[in-house]
C-alpha positions as CSV (number, residue, x, y, z in Angstrom):
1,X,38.2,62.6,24.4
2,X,38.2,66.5,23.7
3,X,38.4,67.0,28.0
4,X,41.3,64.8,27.7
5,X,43.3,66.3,25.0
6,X,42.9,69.6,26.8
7,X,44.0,68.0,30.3
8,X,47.3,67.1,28.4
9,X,47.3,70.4,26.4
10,X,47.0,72.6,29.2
11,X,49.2,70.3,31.5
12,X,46.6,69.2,34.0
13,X,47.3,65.5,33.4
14,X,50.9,65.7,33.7
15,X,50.5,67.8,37.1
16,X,48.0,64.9,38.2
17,X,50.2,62.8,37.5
18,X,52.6,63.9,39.0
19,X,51.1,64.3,42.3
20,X,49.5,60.3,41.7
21,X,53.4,59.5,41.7
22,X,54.3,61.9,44.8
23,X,51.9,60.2,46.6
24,X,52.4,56.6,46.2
25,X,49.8,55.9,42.9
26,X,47.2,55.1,45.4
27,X,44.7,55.4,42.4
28,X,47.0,54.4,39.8
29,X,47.4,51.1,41.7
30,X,44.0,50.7,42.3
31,X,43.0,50.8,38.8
32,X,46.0,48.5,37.6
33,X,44.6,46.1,40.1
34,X,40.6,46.4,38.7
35,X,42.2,45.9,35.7
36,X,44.2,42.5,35.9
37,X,40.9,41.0,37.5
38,X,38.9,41.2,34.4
39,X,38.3,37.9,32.8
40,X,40.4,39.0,29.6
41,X,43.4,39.6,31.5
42,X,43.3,36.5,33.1
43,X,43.1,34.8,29.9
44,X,45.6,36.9,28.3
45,X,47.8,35.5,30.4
46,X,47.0,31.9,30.1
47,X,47.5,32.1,26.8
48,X,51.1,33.7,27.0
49,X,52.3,31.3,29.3
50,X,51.4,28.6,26.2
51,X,53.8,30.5,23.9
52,X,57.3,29.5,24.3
53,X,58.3,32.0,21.7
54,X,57.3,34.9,23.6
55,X,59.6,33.5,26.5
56,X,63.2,35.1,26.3
């Protein structure tokens, strides 16, 4: 976590990320992808579709 506050302190994540967006978030994509495959997301999303309420 301390690498990562000083990425943000000294502005290397923001230049990174900006790039990630110049590029077309080739990573950033990637990861949202690995990410909506785990089990828990899958889940996650059965159960929302069971909650009216959250519908607008």
């Amino acid at each position: 976590m301390k690498t990562i506050l000083e990425e943000v302190q000294n502005k290397t994540f923001a230049q990174e990320w900006i790039e990630e967006n110049k590029t077309g978030k080739e990573n950033y994509n990637r990861m949202m992808d690995e990410d909506q495959s785990q089990q828990i997301e899958k889940v996650g999303k059965e159960l929302r579709e069971r909650m009216s309420w959250l519908k607008n």
